[in-house]
Biopython code that builds the backbone (N, CA, C, O; Angstrom):
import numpy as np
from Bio.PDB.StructureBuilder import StructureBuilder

atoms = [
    (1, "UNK", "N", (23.202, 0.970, -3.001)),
    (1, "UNK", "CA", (23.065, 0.015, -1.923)),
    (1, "UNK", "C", (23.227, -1.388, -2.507)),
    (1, "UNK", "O", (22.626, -1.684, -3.540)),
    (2, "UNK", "N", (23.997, -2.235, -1.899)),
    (2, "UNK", "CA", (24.154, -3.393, -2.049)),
    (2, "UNK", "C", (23.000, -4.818, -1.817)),
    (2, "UNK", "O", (22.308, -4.717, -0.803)),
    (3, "UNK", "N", (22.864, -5.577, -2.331)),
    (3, "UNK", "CA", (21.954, -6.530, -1.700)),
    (3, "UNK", "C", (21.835, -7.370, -0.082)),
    (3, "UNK", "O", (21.076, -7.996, 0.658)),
    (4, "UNK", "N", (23.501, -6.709, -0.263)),
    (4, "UNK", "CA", (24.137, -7.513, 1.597)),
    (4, "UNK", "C", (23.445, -6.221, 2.298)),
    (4, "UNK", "O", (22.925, -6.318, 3.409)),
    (5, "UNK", "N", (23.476, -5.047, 1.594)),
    (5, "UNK", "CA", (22.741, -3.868, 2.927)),
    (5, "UNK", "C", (21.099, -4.052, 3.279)),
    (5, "UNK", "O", (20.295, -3.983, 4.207)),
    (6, "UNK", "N", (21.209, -4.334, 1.860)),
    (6, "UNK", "CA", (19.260, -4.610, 2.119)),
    (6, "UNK", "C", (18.922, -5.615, 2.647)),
    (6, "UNK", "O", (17.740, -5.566, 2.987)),
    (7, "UNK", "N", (19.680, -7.015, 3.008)),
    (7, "UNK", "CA", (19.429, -7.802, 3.830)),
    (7, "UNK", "C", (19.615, -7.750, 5.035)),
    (7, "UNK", "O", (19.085, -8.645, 5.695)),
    (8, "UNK", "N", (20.085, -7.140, 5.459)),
    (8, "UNK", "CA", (21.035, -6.586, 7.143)),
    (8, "UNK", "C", (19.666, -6.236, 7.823)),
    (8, "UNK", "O", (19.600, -6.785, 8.923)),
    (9, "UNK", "N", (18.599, -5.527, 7.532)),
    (9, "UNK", "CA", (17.182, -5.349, 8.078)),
    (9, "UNK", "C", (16.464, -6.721, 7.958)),
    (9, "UNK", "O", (16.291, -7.556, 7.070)),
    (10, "UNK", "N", (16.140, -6.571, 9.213)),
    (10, "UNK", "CA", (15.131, -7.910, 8.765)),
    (10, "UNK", "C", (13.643, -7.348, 9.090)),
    (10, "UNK", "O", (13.252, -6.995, 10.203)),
    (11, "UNK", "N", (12.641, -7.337, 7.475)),
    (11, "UNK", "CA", (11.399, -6.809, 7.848)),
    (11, "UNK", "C", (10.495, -7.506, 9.048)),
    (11, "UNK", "O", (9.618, -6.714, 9.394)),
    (12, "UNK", "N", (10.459, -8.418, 9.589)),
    (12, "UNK", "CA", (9.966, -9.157, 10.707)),
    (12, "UNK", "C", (10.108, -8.190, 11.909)),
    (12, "UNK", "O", (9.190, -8.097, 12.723)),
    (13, "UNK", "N", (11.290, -7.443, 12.036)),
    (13, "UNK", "CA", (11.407, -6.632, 13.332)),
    (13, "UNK", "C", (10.517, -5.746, 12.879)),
    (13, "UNK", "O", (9.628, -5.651, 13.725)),
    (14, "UNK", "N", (10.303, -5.011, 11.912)),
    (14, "UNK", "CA", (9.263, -4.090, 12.028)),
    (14, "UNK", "C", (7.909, -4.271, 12.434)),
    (14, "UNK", "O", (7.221, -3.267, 12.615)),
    (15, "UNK", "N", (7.452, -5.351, 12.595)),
    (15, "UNK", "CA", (6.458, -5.496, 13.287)),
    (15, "UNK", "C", (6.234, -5.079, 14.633)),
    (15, "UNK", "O", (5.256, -4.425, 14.994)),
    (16, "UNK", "N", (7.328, -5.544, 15.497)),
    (16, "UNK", "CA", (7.607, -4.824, 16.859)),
    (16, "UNK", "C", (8.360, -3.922, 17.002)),
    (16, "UNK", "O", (9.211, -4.024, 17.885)),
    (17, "UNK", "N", (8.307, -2.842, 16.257)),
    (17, "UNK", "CA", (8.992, -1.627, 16.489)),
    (17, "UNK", "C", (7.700, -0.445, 15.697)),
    (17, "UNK", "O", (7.077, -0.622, 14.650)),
    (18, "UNK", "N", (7.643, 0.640, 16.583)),
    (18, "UNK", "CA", (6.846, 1.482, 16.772)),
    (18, "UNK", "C", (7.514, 2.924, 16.919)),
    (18, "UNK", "O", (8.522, 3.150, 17.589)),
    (19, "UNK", "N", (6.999, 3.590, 16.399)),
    (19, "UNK", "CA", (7.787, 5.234, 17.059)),
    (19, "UNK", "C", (7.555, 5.603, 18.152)),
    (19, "UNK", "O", (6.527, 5.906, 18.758)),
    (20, "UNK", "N", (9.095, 5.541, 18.497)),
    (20, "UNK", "CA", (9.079, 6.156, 20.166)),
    (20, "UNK", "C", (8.532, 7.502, 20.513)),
    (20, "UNK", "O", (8.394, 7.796, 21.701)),
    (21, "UNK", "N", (8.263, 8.203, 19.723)),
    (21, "UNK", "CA", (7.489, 9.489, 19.710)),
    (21, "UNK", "C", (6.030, 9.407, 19.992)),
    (21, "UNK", "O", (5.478, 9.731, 21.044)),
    (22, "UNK", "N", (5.288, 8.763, 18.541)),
    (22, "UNK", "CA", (4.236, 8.572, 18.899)),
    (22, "UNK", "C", (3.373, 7.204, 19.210)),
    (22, "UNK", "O", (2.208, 7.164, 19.605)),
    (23, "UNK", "N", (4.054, 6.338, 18.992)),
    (23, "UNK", "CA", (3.344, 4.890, 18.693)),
    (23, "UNK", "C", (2.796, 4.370, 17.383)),
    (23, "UNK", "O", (2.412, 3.208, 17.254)),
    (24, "UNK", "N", (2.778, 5.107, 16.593)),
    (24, "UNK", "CA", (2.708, 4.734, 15.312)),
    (24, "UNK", "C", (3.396, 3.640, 14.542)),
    (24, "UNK", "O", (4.565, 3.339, 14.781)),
    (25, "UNK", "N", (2.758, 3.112, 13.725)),
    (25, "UNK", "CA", (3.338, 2.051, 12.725)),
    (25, "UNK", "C", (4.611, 2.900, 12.194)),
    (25, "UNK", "O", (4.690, 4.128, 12.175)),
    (26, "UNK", "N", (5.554, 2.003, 11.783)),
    (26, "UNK", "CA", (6.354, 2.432, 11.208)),
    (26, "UNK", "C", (6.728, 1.666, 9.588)),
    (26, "UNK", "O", (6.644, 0.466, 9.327)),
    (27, "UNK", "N", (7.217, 2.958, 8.515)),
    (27, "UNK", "CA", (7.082, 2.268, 7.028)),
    (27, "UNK", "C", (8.768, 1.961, 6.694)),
    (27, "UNK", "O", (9.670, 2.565, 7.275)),
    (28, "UNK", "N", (8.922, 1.235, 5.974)),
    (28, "UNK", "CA", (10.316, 0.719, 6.013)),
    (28, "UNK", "C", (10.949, 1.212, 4.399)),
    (28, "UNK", "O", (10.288, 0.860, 3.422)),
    (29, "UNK", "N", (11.768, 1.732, 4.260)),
    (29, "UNK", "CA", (12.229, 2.776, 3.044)),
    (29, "UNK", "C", (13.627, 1.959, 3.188)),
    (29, "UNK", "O", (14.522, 2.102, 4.021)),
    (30, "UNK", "N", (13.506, 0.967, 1.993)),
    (30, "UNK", "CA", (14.413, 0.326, 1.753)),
    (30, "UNK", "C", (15.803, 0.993, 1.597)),
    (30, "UNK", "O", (16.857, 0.831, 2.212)),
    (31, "UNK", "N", (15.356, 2.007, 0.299)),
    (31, "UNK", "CA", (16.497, 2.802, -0.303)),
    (31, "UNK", "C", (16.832, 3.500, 0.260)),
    (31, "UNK", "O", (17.970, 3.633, -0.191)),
    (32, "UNK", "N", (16.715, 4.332, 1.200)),
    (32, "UNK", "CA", (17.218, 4.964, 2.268)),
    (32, "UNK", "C", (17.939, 4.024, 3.332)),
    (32, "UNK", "O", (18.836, 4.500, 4.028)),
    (33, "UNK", "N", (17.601, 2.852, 3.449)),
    (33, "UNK", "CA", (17.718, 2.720, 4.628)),
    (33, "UNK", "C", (17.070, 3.386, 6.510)),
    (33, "UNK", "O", (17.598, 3.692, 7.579)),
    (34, "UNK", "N", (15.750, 3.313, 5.961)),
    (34, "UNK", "CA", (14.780, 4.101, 6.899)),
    (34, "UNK", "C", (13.807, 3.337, 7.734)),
    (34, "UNK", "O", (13.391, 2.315, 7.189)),
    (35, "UNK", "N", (13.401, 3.560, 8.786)),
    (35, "UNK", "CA", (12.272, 3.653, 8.960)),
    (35, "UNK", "C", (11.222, 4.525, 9.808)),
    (35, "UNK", "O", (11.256, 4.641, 11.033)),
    (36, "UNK", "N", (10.167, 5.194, 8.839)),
    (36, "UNK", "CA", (9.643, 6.363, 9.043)),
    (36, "UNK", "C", (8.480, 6.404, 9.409)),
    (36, "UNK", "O", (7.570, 5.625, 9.124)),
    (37, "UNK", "N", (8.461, 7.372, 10.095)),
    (37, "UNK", "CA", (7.308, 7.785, 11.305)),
    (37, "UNK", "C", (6.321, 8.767, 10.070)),
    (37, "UNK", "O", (7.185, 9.123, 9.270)),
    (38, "UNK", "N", (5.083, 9.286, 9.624)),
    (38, "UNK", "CA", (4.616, 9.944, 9.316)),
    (38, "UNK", "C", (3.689, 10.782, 9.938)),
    (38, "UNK", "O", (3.048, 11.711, 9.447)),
    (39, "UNK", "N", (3.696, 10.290, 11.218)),
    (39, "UNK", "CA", (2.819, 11.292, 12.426)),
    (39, "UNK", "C", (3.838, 11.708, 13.050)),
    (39, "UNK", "O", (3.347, 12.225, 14.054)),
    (40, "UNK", "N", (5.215, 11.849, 13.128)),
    (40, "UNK", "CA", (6.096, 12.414, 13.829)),
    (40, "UNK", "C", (6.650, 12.983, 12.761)),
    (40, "UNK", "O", (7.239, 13.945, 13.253)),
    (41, "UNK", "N", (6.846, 13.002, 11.558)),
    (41, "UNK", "CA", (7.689, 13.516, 10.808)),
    (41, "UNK", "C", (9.314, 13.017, 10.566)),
    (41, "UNK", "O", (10.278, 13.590, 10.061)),
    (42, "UNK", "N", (9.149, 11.781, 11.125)),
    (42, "UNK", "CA", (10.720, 11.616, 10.584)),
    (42, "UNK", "C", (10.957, 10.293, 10.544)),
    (42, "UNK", "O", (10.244, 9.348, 10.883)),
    (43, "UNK", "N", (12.453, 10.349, 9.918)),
    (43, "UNK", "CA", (12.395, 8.982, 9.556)),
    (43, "UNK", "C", (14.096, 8.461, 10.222)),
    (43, "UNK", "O", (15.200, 8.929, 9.944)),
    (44, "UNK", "N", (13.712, 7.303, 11.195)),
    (44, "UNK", "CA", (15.277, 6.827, 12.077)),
    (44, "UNK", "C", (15.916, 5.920, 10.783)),
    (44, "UNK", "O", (15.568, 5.332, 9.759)),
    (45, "UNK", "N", (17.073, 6.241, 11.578)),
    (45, "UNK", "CA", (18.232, 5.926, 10.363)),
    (45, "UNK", "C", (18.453, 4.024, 10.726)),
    (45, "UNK", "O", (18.363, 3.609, 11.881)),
    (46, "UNK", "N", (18.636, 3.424, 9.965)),
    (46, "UNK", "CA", (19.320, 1.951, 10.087)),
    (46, "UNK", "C", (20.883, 1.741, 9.837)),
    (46, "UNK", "O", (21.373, 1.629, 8.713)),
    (47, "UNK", "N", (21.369, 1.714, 10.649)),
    (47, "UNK", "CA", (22.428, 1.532, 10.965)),
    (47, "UNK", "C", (23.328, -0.122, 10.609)),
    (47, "UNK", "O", (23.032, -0.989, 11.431)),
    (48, "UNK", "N", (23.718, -0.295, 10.184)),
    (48, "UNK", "CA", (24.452, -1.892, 10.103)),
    (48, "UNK", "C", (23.412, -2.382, 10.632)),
    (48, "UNK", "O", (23.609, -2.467, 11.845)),
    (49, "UNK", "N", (22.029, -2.887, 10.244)),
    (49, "UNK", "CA", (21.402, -3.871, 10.252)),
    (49, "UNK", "C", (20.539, -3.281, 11.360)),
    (49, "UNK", "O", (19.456, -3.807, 11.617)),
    (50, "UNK", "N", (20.954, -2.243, 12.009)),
    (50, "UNK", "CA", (20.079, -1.775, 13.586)),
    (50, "UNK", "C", (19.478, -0.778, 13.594)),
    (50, "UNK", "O", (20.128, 0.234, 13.333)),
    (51, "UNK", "N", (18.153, -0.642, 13.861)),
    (51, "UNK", "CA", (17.434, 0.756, 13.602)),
    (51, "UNK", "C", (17.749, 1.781, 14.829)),
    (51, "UNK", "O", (17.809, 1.427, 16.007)),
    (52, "UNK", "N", (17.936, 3.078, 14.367)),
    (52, "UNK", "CA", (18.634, 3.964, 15.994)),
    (52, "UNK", "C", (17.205, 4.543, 15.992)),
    (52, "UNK", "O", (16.924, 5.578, 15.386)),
    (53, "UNK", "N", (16.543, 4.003, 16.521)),
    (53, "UNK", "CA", (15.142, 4.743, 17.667)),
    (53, "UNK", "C", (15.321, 6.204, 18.422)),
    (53, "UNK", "O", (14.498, 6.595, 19.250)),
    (54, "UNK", "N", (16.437, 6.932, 18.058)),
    (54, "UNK", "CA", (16.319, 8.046, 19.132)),
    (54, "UNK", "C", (16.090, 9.742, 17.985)),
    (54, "UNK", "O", (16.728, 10.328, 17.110)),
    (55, "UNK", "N", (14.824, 9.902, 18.711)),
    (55, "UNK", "CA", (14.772, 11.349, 18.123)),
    (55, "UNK", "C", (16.141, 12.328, 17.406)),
    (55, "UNK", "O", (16.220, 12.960, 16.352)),
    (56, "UNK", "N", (16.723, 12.187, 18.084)),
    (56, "UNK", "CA", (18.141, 12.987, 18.102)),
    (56, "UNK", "C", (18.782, 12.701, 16.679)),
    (56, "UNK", "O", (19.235, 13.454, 15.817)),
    (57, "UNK", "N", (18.655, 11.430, 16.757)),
    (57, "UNK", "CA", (19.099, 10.850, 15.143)),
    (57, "UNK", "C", (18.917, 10.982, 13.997)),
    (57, "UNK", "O", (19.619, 11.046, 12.988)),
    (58, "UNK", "N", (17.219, 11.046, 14.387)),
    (58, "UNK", "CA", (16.568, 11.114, 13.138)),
    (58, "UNK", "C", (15.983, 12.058, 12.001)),
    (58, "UNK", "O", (15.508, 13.108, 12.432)),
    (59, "UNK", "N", (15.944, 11.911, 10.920)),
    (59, "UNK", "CA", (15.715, 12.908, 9.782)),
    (59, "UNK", "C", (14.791, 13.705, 9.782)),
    (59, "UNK", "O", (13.830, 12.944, 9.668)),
    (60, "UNK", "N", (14.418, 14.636, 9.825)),
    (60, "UNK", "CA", (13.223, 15.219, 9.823)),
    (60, "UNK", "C", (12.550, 15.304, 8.446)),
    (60, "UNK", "O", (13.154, 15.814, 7.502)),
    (61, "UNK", "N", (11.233, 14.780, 8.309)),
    (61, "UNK", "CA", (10.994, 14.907, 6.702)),
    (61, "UNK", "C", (9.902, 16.000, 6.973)),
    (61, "UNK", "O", (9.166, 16.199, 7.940)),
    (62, "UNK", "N", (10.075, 16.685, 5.681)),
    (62, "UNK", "CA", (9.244, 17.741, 4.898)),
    (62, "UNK", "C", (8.136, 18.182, 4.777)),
    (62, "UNK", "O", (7.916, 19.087, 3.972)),
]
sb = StructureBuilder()
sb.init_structure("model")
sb.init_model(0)
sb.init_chain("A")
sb.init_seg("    ")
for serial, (resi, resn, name, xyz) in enumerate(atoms, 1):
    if name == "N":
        sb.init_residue(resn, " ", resi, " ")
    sb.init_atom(name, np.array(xyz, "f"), 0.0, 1.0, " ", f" {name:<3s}", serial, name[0])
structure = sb.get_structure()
């Protein structure tokens, strides 16, 4: 990952963004490019700078 990818998130939005599943905080996984739910089990993908919020998308972790 590049430094231009890791800037494309801006951690400030994570403040107002929550899992649409459960309402939970959400943790921000730089190196992935993530941000993950741990009461839902998964983690939505970031897209060019945009987090995709939809179940359907997202990773299921382990």
């Amino acid at each position: 990952m590049t430094e231009a990818q890791a800037q494309l998130f801006d951690r400030r939005m994570l403040e107002a963004l929550v899992c649409p599943q459960t309402g939970a905080v959400l943790e921000y996984d730089a190196e992935r490019q993530e941000l993950v739910s741990k009461s839902a089990r998964l983690a939505y993908p970031i897209r060019n700078g945009i987090p995709v919020m939809l179940a359907d998308e997202a990773r299921k972790l382990e």
